[in-house]
C-alpha positions in Angstrom: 0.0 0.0 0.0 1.7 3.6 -1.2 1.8 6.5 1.5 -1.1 8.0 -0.6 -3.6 5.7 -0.3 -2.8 5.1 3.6 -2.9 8.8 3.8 -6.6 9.1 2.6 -6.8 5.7 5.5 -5.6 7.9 8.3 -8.1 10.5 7.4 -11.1 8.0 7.3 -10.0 6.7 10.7 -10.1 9.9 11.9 -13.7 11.0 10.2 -15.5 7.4 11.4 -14.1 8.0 14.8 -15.6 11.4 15.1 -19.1 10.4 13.4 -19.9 6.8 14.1 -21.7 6.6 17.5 -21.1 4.4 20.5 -25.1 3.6 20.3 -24.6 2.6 16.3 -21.7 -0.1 17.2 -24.2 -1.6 19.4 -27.2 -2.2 16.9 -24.6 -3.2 14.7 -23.0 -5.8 17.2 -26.2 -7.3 18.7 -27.7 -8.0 14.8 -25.0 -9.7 13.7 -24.4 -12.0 17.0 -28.4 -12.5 15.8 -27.7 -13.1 12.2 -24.5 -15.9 13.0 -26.7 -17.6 15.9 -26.8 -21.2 14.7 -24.7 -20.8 12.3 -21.5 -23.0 11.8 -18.2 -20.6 11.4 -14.9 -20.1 12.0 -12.7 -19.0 15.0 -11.8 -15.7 12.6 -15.6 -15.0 12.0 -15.8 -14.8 15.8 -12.9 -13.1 16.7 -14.1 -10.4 14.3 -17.9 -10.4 15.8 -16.5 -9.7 19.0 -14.1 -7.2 17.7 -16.7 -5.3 15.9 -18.0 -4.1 19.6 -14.3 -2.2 20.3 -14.1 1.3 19.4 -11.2 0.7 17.4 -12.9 -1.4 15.2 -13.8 -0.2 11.3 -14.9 -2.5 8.8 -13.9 -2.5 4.8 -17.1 -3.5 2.9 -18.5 -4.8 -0.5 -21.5 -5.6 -1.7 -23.6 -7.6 -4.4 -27.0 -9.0 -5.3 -27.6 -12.9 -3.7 -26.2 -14.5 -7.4 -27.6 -18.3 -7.7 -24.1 -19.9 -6.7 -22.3 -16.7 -6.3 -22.8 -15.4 -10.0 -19.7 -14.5 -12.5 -16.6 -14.8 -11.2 -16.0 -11.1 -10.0 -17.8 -11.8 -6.7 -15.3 -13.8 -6.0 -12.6 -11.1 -6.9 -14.8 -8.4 -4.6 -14.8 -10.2 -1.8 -11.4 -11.1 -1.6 -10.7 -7.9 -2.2 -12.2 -6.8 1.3 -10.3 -9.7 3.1 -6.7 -8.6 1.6 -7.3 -4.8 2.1 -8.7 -5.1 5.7 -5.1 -7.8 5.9 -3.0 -4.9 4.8 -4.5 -2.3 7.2 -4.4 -4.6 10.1 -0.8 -4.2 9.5 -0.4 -0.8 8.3 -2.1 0.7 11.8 -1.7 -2.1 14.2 -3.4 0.0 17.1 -7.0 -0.4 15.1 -9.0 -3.6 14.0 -10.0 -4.0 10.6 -13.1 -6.1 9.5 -14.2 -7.4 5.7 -17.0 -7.1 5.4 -19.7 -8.3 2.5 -23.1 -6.5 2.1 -26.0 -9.0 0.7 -28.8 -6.8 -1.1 -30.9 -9.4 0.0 -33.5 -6.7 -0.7 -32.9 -6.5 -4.7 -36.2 -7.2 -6.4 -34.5 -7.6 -9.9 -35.1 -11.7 -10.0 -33.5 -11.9 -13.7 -30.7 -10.5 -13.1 -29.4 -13.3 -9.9 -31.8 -16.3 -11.4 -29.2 -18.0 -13.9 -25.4 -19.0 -14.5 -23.1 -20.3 -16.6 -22.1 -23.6 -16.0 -19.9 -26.1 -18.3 -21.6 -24.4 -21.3 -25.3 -24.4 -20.1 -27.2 -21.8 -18.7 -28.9 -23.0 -15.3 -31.8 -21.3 -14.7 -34.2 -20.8 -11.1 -37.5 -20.6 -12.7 -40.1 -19.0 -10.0 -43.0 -17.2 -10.5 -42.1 -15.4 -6.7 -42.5 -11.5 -6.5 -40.3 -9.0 -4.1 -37.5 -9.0 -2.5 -35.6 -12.1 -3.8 -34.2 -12.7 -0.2 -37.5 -13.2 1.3 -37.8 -15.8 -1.6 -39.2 -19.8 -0.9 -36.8 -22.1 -2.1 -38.7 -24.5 -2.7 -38.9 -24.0 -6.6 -34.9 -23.8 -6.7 -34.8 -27.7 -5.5 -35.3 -28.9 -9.2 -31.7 -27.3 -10.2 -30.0 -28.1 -7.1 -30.9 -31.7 -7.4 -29.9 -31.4 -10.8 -26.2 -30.2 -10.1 -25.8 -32.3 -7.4 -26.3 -35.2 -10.1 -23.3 -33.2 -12.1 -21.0 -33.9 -9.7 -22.6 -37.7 -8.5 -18.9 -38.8 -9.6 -17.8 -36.8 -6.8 -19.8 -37.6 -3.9 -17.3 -36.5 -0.9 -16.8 -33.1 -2.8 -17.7 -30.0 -0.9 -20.5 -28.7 -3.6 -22.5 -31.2 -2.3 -22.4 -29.7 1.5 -22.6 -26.2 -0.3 -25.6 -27.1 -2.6 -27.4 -28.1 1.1 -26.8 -25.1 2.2 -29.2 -23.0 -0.8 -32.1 -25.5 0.2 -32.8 -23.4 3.5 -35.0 -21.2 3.4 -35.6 -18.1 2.6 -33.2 -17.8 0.2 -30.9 -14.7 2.0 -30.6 -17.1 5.2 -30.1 -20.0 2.5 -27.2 -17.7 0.7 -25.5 -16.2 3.9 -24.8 -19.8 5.0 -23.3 -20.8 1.4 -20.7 -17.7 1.5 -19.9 -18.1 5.3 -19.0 -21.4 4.0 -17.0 -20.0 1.6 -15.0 -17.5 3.4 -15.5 -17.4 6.9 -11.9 -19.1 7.4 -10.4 -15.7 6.0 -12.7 -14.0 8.9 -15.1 -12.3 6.6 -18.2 -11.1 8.2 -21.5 -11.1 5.8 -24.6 -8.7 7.0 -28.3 -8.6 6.0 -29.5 -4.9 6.4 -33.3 -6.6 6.1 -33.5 -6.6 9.5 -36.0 -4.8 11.8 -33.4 -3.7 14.2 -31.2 -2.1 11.9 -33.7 0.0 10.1 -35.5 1.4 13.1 -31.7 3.0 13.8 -31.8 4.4 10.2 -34.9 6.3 10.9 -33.1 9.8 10.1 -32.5 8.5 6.8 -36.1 7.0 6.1 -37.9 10.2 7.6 -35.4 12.7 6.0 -36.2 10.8 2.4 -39.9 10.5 3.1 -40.4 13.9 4.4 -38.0 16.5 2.5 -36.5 16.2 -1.0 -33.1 16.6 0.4 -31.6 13.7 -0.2 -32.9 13.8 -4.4 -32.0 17.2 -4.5 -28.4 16.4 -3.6 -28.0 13.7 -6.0 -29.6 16.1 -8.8 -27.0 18.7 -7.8 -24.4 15.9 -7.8 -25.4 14.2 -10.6 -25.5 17.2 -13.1 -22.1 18.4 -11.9 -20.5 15.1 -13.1 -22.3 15.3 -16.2 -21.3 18.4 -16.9 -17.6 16.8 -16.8 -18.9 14.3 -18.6 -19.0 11.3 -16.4 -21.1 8.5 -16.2 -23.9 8.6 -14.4 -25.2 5.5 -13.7 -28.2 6.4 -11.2 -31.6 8.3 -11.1 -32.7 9.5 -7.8 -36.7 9.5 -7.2 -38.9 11.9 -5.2 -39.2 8.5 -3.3 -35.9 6.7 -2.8 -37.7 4.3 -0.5 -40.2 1.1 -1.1 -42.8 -0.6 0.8 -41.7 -4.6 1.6 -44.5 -6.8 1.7 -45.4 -10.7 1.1 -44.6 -11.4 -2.5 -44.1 -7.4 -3.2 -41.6 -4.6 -3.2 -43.3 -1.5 -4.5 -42.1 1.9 -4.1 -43.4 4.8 -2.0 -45.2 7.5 -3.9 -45.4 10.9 -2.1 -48.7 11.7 -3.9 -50.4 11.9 -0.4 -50.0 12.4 3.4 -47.6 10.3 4.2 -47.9 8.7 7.8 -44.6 6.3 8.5 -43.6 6.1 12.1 -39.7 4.9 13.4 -41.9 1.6 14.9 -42.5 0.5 11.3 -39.2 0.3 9.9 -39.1 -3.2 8.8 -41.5 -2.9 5.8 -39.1 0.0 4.4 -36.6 -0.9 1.5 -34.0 1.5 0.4 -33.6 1.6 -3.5 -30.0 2.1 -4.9 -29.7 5.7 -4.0 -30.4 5.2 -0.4 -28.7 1.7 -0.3 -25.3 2.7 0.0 -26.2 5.5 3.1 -27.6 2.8 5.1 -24.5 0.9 5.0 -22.6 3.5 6.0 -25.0 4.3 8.7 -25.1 1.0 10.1 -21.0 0.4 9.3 -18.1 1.7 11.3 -17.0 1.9 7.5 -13.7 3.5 5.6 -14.4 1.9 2.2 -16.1 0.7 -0.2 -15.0 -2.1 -3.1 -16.9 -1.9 -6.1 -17.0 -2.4 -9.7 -16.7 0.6 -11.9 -20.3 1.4 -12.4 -20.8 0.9 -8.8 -17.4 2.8 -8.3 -19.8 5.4 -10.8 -22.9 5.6 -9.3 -21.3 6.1 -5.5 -19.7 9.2 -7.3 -23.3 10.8 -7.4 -24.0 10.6 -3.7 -21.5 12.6 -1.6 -23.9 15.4 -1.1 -26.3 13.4 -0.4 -24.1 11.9 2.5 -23.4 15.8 3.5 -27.4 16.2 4.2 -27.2 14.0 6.8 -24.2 14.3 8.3 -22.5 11.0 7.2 -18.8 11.0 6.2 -18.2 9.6 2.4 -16.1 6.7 2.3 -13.2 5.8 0.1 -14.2 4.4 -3.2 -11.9 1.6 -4.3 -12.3 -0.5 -8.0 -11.9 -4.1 -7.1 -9.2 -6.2 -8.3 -10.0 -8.4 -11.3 -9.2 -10.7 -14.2 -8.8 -14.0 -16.4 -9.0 -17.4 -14.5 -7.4 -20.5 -15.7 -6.6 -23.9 -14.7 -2.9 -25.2 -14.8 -3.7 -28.0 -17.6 -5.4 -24.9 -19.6 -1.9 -22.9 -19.5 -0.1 -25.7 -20.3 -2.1 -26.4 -23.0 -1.5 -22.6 -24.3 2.2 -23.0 -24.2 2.3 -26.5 -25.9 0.5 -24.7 -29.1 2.8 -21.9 -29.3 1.2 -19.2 -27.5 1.2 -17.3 -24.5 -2.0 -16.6 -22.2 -2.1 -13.0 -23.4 -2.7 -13.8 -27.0 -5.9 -15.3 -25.9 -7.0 -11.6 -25.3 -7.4 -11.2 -29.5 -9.7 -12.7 -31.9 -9.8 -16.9 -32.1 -10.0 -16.8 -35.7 -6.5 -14.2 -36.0 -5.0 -17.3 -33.2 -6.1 -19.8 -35.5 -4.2 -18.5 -38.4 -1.4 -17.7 -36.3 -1.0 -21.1 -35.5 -1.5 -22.3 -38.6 1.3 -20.1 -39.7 3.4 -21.4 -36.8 3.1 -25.0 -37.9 4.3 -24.3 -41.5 0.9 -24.5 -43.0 1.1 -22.0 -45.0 -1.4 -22.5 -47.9 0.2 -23.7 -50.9 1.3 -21.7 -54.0 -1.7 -22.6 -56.9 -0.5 -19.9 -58.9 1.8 -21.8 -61.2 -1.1 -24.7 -61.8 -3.6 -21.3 -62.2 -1.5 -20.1 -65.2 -0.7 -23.5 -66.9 -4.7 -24.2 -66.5 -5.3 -20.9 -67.9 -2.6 -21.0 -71.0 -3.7 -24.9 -71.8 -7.5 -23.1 -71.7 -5.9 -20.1 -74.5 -4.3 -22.8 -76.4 -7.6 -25.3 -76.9 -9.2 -22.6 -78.1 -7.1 -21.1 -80.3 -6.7 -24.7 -82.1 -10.4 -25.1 -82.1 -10.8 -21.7 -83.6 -8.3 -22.7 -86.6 -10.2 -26.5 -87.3 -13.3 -26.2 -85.7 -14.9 -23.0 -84.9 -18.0 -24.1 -85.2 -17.3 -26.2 -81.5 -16.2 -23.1 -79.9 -19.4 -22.9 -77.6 -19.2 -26.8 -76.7 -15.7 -26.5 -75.8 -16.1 -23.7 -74.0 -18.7 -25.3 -71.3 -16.7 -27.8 -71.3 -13.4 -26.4 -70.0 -16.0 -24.5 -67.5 -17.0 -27.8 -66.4 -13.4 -29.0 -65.7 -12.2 -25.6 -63.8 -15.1 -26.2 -61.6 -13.9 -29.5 -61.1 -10.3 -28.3 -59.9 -11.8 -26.0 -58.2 -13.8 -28.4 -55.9 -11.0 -31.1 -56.3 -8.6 -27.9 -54.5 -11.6 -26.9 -52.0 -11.9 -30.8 -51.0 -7.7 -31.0 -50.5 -7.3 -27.9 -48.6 -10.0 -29.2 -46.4 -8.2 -32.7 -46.2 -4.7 -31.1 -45.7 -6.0 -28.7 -43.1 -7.8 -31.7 -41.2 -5.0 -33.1 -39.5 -4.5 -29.4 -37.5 -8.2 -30.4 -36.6 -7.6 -30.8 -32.9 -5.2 -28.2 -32.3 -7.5 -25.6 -33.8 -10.9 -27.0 -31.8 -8.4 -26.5 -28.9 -7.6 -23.3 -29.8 -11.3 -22.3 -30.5 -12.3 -24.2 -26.4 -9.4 -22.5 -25.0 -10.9 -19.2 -26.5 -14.4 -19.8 -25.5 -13.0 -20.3 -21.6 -11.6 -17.0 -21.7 -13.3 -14.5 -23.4 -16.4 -16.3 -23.5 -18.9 -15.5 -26.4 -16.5 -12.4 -26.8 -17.4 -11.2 -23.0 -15.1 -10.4 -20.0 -14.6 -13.7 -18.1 -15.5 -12.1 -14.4 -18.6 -11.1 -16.0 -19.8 -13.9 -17.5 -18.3 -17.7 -16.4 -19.0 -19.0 -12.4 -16.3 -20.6 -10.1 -17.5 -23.8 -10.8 -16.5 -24.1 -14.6 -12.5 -23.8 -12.8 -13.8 -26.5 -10.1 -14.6 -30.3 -11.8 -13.8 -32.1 -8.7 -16.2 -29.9 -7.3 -14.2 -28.7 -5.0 -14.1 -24.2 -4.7 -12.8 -23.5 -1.5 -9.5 -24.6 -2.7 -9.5 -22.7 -6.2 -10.3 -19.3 -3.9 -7.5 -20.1 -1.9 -5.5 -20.3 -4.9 -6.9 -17.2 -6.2 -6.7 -15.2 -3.0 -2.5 -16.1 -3.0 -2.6 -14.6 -6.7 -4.3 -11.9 -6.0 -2.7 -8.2 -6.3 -4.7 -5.7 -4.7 -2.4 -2.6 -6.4 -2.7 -3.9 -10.1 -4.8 -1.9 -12.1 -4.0 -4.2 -14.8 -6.8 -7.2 -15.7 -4.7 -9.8 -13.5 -4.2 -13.7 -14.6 -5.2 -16.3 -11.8 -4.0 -19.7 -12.3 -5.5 -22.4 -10.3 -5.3 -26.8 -10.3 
């Protein structure tokens, strides 16, 4: 970590210190002891509950929707993110306690968007009909495609998937999903939190009655927005009149200030912040110094600091999550044996293909020298049936035709033949391609853990990923795993 980025750490410190109340650190403590009761974790989990309840105890946070089995690859990347940083600060200020920390939006209504992955070339999909918040989901309808992926790996029946796959059958899905990613991570201490929780939001009443009751909050992001547009940066975010909704069985619908509103501090828990408001509750409820994002979420937090201001709230640090191309060792070594390294896989397969072919020696041969005897013995048939018979020039004609087409396919049907036996190298080529730029797309953004994981087995392919990983690189990293 350079002096600049602990310098902007120091000031944070500082800042949460002087905003983040004694009362807030208790909520916050006495939800989450509520939240991990029951549940199975690790020694670093604990230590980092009980920590949480210190004064000197701040928390580095990231967030992201419940993903059926954790989504594309770059939750993966976030989260280990949070656990490095808050490893690096533990050590950079050994006087202070630093926490990862991952947000669920267990109150995202936006089913499509968390229903499917990719898997081994096939799109799973959670078909439901169910409305609302998708952490208040049943999960019931989601046993079909667990069963089914459990029979994916049936050649592997001691493999962890198996335990983790148990895990999504509790219900409702956000309880279902915390246990899943505590399984995941909790041995690197990380400590997950779901804001849809009575308690929590009853001590965000400033922010529910500010939004509900004044246009302060909407203003500032209008003012905030329109100055970065006038820069010319994206804005990724609309703030509403309303920034709130109203959480009900099967329904998350927002508030409309079209008449007398009457909320009261007692009724929290049926309050839902939208995007806007999402990222002030965190840092309400959070002794918080920064957030790790993608860079439209990296964007959109841009448009809220004066929105922070109208309460009071101190802005945190906005860091862009580390990121990049995974790959198994057998994969690499495959790249090398063809002749390549794992960077050219960045270009277009069909520019690799020819390069190998090139590489090989398979250049395409030289038909120039048959082309121009074919074409002079063509002149020179003519020209003799022109002297004796002129009268066959037509028949002739077609029937040279007739024989160029017949090279022509005879050539078409040898290049094909000759180019056969680089068959397998070039559907290598063309799988290795698909792995990782997938359809033409980012890999984090498109490919889950699982494709890097046969055996089943993720727990050890994060490990492997979390040794790899450079928090400073603002290069697209490469992450090799067994």
């Amino acid at each position: 970590m350079n002096a600049q980025l602990l310098s902007k750490f120091e000031q944070q410190l500082a800042l949460k210190k002087q905003y983040f109340s004694s009362e807030n650190r208790k909520v916050l403590q006495t939800a989450l002891q509520a939240q991990y009761k029951n549940i199975n974790t690790s020694t670093a989990v604990q230590n980092n509950l009980n920590v949480l309840a210190q004064s000197n105890a701040f928390t580095v946070t990231t967030g992201h929707q419940l993903c059926l089995m954790t989504g594309p690859l770059y939750f993966i990347y976030k989260i280990l993110h949070v656990i490095k940083l808050s490893e690096d600060l533990n050590k950079a200020f050994p006087n202070e306690h630093f926490v990862p920390v991952y947000w669920m939006a267990s109150e995202d209504h936006d089913f499509d968007e968390i229903k499917s992955f990719l898997l081994f070339g096939q799109k799973w999909i959670w078909e439901s009909e169910q409305k609302g918040a998708v952490g208040r989901f049943d999960t019931k309808d989601l046993a079909p495609i667990l069963a089914e992926l459990r029979q994916k790996f049936h050649n592997q029946p001691d493999s962890e998937i198996h335990g983790l796959l148990e895990k999504l059958n509790t219900a409702p899905y956000a309880k279902g999903f915390f246990e899943f990613v505590n399984e995941l991570f909790s041995a690197y201490g990380l400590v997950i939190i779901d804001a849809d929780n009575a308690q929590l939001k009853e001590s965000a009443w400033p922010i529910w009655e500010k939004d509900l009751y004044t246009n302060d909050i909407h203003n500032a992001v209008i003012d905030q927005t329109q100055a970065l547009k006038d820069q010319g940066r994206n804005t990724p975010i609309e703030s509403k009149a309303s920034n709130l909704f109203i959480l009900g069985k099967a329904k998350r619908e927002r508030i409309e200030k079209t008449s007398q509103l009457d909320f009261k501090k007692e009724n929290c828990a049926q309050l839902s912040p939208n995007v806007v408001l999402r990222p002030i509750y965190q840092e309400w409820l959070l002794p918080n110094l920064a957030y790790i994002g993608g860079p439209s979420e990296i964007a959109y937090w841009q448009q809220l600091p004066k929105a922070f201001e109208s309460l009071g709230l101190p802005f945190p640090l906005t860091i862009q999550r580390a990121g990049g191309y995974l790959l198994q060792e057998k994969d690499l070594e495959l790249i090398l044996k063809l002749g390549f390294e794992k960077q050219d896989f960045l270009s277009d397969k069909a520019a690799l293909k020819e390069r190998y072919l090139q590489q090989v020696g398979n250049q395409e041969p030289n038909y120039s020298s048959l082309d121009k005897f074919w074409s002079g013995y063509k002149t020179a048939f003519l020209k003799i049936t022109a002297e004796e018979l002129p009268q066959q020039t037509r028949m002739i004609e077609a029937e040279l035709t007739r024989i160029q087409k017949q090279i022509e396919a005879l050539e078409q049907r040898f290049e094909k033949a000759r180019k056969g036996k680089f068959d397998k190298a070039l559907k290598q080529i063309e799988q290795l391609s698909e792995k990782i730029q997938p359809k033409g797309q980012l890999q984090e953004r498109t490919l889950n853990i699982l494709n890097f994981c046969p055996d089943g087995q993720l727990s050890q392919r994060i490990a492997q990923i979390y040794q790899q990983l450079d928090l400073y690189c603002e290069e697209k990293q490469w992450f090799v795993v067994s």
